[in-house]
N, C-alpha and C positions, 0 to 999 in steps of 0.2 A: 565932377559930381557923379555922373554915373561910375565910373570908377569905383570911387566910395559906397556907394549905393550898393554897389555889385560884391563890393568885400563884406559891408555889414551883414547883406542875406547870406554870403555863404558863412559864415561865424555863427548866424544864428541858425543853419540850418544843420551844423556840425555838432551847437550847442545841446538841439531838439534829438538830432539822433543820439547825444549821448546819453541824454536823459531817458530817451524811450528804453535805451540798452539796457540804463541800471534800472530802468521800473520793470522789463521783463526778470531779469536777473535776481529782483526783489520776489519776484510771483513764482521764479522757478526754486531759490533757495526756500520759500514760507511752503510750495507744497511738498519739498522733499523733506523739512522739517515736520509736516504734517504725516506725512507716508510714516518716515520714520519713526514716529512717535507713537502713529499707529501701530506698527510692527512690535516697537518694545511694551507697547501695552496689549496689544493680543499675545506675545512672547512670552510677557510675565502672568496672563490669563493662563494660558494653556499649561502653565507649572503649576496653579494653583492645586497644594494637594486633596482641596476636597472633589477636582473632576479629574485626577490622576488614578490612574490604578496601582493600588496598595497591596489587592490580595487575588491571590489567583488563585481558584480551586479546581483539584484534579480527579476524575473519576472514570470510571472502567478498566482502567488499568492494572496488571497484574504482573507484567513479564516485563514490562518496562520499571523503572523506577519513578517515584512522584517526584523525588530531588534531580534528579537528569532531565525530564521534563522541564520542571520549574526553574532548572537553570536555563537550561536551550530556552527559551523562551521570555523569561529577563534577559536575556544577551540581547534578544532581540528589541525588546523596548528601550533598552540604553539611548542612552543622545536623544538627537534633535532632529526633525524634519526640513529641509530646507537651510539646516544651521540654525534656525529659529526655536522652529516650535519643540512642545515635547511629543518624543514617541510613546511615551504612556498616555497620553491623554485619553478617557474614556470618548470620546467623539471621533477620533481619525487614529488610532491605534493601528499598527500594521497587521489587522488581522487574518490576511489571505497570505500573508510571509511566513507567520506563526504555524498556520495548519501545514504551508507547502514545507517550511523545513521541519518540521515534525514528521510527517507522513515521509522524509527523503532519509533523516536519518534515523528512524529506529524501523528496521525492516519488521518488527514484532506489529508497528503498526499497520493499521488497515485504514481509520478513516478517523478525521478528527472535527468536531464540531465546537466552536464560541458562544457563550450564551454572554451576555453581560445581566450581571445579578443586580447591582446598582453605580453610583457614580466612581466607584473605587473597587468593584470587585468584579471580575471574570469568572467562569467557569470555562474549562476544560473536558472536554467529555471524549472520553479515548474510547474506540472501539479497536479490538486486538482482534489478530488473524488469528482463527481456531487451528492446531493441526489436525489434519486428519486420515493423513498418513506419510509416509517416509520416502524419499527419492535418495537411494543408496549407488547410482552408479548406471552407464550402459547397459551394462550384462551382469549376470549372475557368478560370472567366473570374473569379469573386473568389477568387482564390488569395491566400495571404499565408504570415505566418510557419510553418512544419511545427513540428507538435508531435509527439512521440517518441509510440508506441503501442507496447502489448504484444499478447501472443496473448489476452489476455481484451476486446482495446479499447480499454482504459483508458489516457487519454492523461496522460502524467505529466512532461515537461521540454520546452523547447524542444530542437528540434532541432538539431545544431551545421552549420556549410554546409559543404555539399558537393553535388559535381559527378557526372554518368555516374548511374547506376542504383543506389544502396549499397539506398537500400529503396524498394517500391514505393508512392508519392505517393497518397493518398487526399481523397477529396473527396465530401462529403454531412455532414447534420445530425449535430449529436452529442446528448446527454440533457440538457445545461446547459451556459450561457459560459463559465461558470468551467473554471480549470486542473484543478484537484484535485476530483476526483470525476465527471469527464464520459467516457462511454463515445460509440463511435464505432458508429451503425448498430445493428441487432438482431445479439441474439444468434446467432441461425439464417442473418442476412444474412451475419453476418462470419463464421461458421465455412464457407458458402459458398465468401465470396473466398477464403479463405485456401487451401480445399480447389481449389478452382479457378487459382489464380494458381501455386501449386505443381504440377500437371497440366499445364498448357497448355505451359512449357518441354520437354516430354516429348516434346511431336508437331511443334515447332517454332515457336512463336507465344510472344513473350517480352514479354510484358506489363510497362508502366511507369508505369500510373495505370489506377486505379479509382472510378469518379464513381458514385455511388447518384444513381437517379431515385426510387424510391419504396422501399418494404418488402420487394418483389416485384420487384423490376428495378433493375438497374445495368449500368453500362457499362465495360468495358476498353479501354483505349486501348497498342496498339503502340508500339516506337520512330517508325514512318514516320506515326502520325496515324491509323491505322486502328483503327475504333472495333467491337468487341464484344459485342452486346447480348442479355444472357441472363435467365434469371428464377432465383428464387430456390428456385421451388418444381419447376421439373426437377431431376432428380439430375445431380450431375457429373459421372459417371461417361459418362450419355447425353450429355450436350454435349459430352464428349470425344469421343466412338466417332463421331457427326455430323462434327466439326469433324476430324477426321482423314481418315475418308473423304473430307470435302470435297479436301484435298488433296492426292489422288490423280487429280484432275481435272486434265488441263495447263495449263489458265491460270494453277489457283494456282501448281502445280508449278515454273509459269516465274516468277511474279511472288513467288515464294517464293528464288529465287535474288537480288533485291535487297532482300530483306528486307520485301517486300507492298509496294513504295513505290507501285505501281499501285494498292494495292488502298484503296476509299473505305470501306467497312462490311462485315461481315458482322451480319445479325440470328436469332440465334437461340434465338425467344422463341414457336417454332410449334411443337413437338415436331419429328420427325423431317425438318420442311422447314426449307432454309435458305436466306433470302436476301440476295445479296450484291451490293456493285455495285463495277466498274472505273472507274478515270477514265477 
């Protein structure tokens, strides 16, 4: 009897754990059916095209194209998130992918901003690097292709050709060979020239190339070949006030009527003395 006894509980306790298995099994398949079902209903939410983006708009832009733009940037909403959802969706759209490959590949740009207009529409709003002058090479004697420069340095396209004076020609080391990410001189040297090259058309000296000798010194060179040598660490303000007085002296005063064609240098890297020489 106990024998018996002893086989009927284990039958029925073989019976209970297998029934416990399929009622887990039952709870594990209904909530993967549920996940699932979840998933394909927020899958086919996030396609809906009234919270999809439809229309992009593009603004500030001038040197770039709207159509390269608005392609680079559809490339980027294609597919799906997770293999699921959509990448247009107006709510989770890859918008910090958009601006970072825009600002990597069109070196014209500078800074990009998103607005979202309504449930289907973006804007785009470009802000483009100004040039504001030319970085042609080392030296004056290795001159070669000019590359575009902004007011930070940063030299970002070639240059397109042109003749006469459109911007003033630079010339001295950059931070690296490469295109993309090379700045032009120090930071203190270039807010120098810039501050200087803007000044000097004020008292008559109309500057059309800037050579850096060192950290501390560089050279301006006139239309006639007349070379200007100042330092970095006088203020501009002093180099002006010198260099004006200087031409209150008659020789400049005459050889400032053909545009300094006499004149070979002026150096003025001694504080308050200046030395200059005539052909």
């Amino acid at each position: 009897m106990h024998r018996i006894f002893h086989k009927r509980s284990l039958l029925q306790s073989q019976k209970l754990l297998r029934r416990e298995r399929a009622i887990r099994w039952i709870k594990i398949s209904f909530v993967i059916v549920l996940i699932a079902g979840l998933l394909y209903g927020l899958s086919a939410l996030s396609k809906a095209p009234m919270i999809n983006i439809q229309t992009i708009l593009v603004s500030g832009n001038s040197a770039v194209s709207s159509d390269d733009i608005l392609v680079t940037t559809r490339e980027i909403l294609q597919g799906h998130r997770l293999l699921i959802f959509s990448r247009s969706n107006i709510f989770w759209y890859p918008k910090q992918q958009i601006i970072n490959t825009l600002e990597h590949s069109y070196l014209w740009i500078d800074s990009v901003s998103i607005d979202r207009v309504n449930s289907t529409t973006i804007s785009l709003n470009i802000k483009e690097r100004v040039p504001v002058m030319v970085w042609c090479g080392v030296s004056r004697e290795k001159a070669g292709t000019c590359q575009l420069m902004d007011s930070l340095g940063y030299l970002f396209a070639k240059a397109p050709e042109f003749s006469g004076t459109a911007y003033i020609k630079l010339y001295g080391p950059i931070t690296d060979a490469g295109w993309r990410g090379s700045n032009f001189y120090t930071p203190s040297g270039l807010n120098h020239v810039f501050l200087l090259t803007k000044a000097l058309p004020e008292i008559g000296f109309q500057p059309t190339e800037v050579e850096v000798v060192n950290d501390n010194q560089y050279n301006l060179f006139l239309n006639s070949g007349t070379r200007i040598s100042v330092q970095v660490s006088d203020q501009v303000s002093t180099i002006v006030a010198n260099l004006s007085s200087l031409l209150t002296q008659k020789a400049f005063a005459d050889s400032q009527i053909d545009n300094f064609a006499n004149l070979l240098y002026i150096d003025a890297r001694f504080g308050n003395k200046l030395f200059y020489k005539f052909k």
